[in-house]
C-alpha positions in Angstrom: 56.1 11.6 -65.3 57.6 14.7 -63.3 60.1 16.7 -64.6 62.8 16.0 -61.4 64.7 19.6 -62.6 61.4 21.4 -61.8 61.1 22.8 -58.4 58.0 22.5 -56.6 56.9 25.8 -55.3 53.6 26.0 -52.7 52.1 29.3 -51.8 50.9 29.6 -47.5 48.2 31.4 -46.9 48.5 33.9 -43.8 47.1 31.2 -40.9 50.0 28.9 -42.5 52.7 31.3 -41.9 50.9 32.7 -38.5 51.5 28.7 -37.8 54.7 28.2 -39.1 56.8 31.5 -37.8 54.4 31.4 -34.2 54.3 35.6 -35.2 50.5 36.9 -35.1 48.7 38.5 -38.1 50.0 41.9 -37.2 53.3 40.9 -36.8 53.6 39.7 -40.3 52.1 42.6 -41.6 54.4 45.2 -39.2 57.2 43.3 -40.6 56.2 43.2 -44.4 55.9 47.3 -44.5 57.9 50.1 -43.0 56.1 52.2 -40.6 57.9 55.4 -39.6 55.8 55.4 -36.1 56.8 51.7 -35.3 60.2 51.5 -37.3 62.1 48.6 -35.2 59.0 46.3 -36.0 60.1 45.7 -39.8 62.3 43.2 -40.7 63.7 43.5 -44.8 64.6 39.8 -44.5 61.2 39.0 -44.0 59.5 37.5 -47.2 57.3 39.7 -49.5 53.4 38.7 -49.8 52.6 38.0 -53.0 49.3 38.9 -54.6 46.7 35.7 -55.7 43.9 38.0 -56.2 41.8 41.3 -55.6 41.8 41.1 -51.7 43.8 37.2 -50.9 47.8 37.1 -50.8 50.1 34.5 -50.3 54.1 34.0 -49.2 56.3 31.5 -51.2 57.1 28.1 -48.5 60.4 28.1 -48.9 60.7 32.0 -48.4 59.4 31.2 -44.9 61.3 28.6 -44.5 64.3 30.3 -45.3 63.4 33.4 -42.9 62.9 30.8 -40.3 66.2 28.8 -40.8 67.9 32.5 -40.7 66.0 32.9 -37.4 67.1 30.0 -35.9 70.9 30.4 -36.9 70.7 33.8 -35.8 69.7 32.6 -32.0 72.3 30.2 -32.4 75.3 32.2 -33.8 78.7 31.2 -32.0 80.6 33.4 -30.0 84.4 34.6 -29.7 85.5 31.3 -27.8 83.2 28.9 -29.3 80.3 29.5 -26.8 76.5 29.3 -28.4 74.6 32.3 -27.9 72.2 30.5 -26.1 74.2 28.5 -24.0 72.7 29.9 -20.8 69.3 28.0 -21.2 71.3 24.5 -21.1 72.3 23.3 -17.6 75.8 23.3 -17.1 76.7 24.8 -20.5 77.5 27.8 -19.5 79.7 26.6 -16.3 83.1 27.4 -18.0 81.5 31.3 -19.2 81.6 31.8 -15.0 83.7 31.8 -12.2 82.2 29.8 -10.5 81.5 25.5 -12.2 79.8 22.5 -11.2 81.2 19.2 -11.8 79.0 16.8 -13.2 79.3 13.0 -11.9 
């Protein structure tokens, strides 16, 4: 029987996270390690690699999934007012933001 206190970690492999995050394999890497010559490409909230072997590493699932929850909260963050941030991609949910409206029948 399972211990239901123990938590059930799973390690992705690069393609995984390439698939999960939509972010190519240099992307990951430019955001994993500081590069003086590219420095707006890291992100420290991105998770660490972790080594499984001489040349084959591995990020923790929910590290990813955290970073992507983050991401998505981030593009979603509420402004002064109660507006979304990305209220300008949904028809008529920005109408009150401008001067001019649209009423909807």
């Amino acid at each position: 029987m399972k211990n239901p206190n123990k938590s059930h970690l799973t390690i992705l492999r690069r393609k995984q996270v390439e698939a999960r995050t939509g972010l190519a394999r240099s992307t990951i890497y430019a955001k994993t390690r500081y590069d003086p010559a590219n420095p707006h490409a890291y992100d420290p909230g991105f998770p660490q690699p972790i080594s499984l072997g001489a040349r084959a590493v591995g990020w923790v699932e929910s590290e990813i999934d955290e970073w992507i929850r983050d991401r998505i909260h981030a593009g979603r963050r509420v402004l002064p007012g109660g507006h979304s941030g990305n209220a300008s991609k949904h028809p008529g949910a920005h109408c009150h933001l401008t001067k001019r409206c649209h009423s909807v029948n």
